[in-house]
N, C-alpha and C positions, 0 to 999 in steps of 0.2 A: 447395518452398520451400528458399531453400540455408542448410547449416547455420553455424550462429550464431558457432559455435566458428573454424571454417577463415575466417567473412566478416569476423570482430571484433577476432578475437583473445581469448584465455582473459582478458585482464586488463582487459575490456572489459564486464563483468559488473556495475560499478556499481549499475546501476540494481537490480539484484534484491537486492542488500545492506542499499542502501537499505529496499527495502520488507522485508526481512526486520526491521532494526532498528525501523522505524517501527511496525512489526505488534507488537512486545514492547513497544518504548514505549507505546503505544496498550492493549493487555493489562495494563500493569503500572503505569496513568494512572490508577485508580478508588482504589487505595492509594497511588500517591505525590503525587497530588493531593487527597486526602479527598474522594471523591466517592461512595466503595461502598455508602454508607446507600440511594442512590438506587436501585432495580432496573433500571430502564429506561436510564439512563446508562449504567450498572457493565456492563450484558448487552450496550449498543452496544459499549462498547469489549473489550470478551473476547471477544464473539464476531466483529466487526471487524477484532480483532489477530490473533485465531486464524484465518481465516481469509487475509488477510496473510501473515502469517509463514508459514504452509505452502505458499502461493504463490510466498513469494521461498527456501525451503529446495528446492520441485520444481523453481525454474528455476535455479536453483544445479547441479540435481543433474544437470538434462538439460532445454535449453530446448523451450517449445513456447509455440506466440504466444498457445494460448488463455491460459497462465496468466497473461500480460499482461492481458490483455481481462476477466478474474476480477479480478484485482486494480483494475483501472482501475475497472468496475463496483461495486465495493465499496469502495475509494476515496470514492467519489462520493457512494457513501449513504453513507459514513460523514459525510462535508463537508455532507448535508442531515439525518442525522439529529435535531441538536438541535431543529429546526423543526417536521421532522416526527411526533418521538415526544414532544415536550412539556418535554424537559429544557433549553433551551436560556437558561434563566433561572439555572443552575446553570453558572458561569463557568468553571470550573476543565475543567468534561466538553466545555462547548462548545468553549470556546481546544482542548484536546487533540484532539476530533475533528474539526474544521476544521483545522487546524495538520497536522497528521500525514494527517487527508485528502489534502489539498492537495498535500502532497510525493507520496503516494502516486501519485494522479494525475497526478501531472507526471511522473514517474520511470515508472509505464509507459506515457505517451504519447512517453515521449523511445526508450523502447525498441523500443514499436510503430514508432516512425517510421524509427528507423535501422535494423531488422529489411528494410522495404520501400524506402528508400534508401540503402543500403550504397555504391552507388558516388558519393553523394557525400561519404560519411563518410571514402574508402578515397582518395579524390580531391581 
């Protein structure tokens, strides 16, 4: 796989920024939204953000496509958790883990993509 750095350029990094921000947004959405009373909410998104956020600081630090595919993955369930875990009647947790999902996913499918098409990014 060629590396990330020589095929992008350093200043091309966006996307794991994003999901670095998104992943503390997401963390820090149970207190700035009033949501923390709820267990099952408050744990999607800490353990959601955390999650996240270590995936967008590893690919900061040194890219590797799994931690796109982690992040994408968890992305995801974070954008079905309200449905799935029962909190979805609780606005503030839902709008935050749909909203911040949502980027997530898009931010590492835009990276997966351009990881495996570089020469039309370069072209």
């Amino acid at each position: 796989m060629p590396n990330r750095t020589s095929m992008r350029g350093a200043e091309k990094n966006v996307q794991d920024w994003i999901n670095l921000i998104c992943g503390v947004l997401l963390f820090v959405s149970p207190w700035a939204l009033g949501y923390s009373h709820d267990p099952m909410a408050a744990r999607t998104a800490w353990i959601g953000g955390a999650i996240i956020f270590v995936m967008g600081v590893a690919a900061l630090a040194q890219f590797a496509e799994w931690e796109e595919w982690i992040a994408l993955i968890v992305g995801a369930l974070v954008v079905i958790a309200p449905w799935a875990l029962g909190f979805a009647t609780i606005h503030a947790a839902m709008w935050a883990c749909v909203v911040l999902g949502v980027i997530v996913v898009l931010s590492a499918i835009s990276e997966i993509w351009s990881v495996h098409h570089s020469a039309a990014i370069a072209g």
